[in-house]
C-alpha positions as a Python dict, from the first residue, in 0.01 Angstrom:
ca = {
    (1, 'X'): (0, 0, 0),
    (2, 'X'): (-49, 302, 178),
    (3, 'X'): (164, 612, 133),
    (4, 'X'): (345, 461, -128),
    (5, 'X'): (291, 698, -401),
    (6, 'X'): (547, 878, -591),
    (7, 'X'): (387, 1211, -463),
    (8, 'X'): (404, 1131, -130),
    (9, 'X'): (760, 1013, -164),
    (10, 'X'): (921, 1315, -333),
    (11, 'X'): (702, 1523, -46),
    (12, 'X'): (876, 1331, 209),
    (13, 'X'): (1200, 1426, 68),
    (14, 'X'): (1089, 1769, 46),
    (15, 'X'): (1032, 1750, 441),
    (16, 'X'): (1376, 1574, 515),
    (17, 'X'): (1188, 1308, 658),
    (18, 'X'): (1274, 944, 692),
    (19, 'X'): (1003, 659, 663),
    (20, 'X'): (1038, 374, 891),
    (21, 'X'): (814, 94, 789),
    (22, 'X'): (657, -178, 1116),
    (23, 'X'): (402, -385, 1039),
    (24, 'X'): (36, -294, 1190),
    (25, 'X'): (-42, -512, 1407),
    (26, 'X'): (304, -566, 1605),
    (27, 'X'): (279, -180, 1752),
    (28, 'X'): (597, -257, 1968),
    (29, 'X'): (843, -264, 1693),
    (30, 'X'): (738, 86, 1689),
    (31, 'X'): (916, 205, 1976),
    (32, 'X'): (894, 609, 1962),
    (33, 'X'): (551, 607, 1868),
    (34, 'X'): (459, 372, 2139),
    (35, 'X'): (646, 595, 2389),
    (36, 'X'): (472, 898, 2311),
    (37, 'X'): (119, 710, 2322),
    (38, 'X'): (176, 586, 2704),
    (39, 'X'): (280, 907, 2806),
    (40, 'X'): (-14, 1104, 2619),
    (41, 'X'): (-247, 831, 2775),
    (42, 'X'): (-103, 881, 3182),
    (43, 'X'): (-137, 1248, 3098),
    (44, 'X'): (-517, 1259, 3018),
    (45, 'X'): (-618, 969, 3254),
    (46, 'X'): (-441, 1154, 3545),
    (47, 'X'): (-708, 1431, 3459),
    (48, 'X'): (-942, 1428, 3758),
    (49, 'X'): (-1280, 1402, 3516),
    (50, 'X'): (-1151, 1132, 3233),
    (51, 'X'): (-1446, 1231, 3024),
    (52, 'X'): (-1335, 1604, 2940),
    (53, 'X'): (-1038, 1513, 2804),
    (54, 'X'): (-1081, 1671, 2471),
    (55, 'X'): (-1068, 1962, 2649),
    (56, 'X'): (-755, 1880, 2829),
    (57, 'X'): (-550, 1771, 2524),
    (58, 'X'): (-443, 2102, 2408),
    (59, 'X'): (-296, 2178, 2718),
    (60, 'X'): (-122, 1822, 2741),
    (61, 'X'): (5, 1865, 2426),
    (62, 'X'): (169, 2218, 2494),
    (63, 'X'): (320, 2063, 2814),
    (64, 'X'): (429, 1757, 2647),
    (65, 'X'): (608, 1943, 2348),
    (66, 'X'): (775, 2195, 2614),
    (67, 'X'): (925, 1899, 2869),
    (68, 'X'): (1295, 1931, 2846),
    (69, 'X'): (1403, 1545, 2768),
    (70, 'X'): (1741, 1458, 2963),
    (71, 'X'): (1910, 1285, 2651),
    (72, 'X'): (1912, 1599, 2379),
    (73, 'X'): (1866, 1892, 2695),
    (74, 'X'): (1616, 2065, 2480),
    (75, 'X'): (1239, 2010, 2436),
    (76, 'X'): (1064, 1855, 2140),
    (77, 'X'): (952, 2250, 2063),
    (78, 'X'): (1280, 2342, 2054),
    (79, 'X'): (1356, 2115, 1783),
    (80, 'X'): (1119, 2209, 1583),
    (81, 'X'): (1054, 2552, 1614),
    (82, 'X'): (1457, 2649, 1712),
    (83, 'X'): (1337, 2855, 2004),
    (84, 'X'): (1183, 2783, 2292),
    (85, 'X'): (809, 2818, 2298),
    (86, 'X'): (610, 3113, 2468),
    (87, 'X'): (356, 2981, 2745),
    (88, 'X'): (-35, 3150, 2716),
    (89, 'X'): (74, 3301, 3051),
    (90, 'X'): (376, 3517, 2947),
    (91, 'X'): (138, 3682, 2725),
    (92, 'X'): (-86, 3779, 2990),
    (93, 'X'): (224, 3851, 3215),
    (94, 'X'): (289, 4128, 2982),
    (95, 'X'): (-53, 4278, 2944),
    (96, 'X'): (-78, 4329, 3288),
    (97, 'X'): (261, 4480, 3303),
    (98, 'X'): (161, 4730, 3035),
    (99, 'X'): (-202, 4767, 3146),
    (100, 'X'): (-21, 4885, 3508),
    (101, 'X'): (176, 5177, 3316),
    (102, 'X'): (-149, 5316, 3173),
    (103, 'X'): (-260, 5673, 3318),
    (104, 'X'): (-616, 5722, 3384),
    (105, 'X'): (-764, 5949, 3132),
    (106, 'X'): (-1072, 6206, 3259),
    (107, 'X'): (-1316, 6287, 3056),
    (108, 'X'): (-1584, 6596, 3090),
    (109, 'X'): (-1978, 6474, 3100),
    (110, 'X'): (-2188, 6652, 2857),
}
């Protein structure tokens, strides 16, 4: 059987993670997984050109993993990562805000 091996198992336990075993072909006693699939799937068909979406699904992803969830008030980054995450725009927030303190500099022609 897959991911059965002793290695595996002791990594596992390493991780703090829990296995829960449902048998492949009956995807709905997988509940969370199935969740996260029909919401991944309404994300990228919503996308106005379906075929691009490998180039959407970073961007899902990020928004997905930032969504505060009503039942634990936090998002799925936050549980992970203990902090809430930066967004690509903050970053570029604050290199405007420093590029806007910058002096002009002249310089002599030779």
């Amino acid at each position: 059987a897959q991911f059965e091996s002793e290695l595996f198992n002791d990594f596992g336990k390493l991780l703090g993670s829990k296995r829960v075993r449902c048998t492949a072909y009956h995807p709905q006693a997988n509940g969370m997984v199935e969740r996260f699939h029909r919401q991944l799937k309404a994300a990228l068909i919503s996308n106005l050109n379906p075929n691009q979406w490998t180039e959407l699904l970073p961007l899902v992803m990020l928004v997905i993993r930032i969504a505060v969830k009503t039942d634990s008030q936090c998002s799925a980054a936050e549980l992970v990562f203990v902090t809430t995450l930066r967004l690509p725009g903050t970053y570029a927030d604050q290199q405007l805000d420093q590029m806007s303190k910058l002096k002009p500099i002249t310089t002599r022609e030779q």
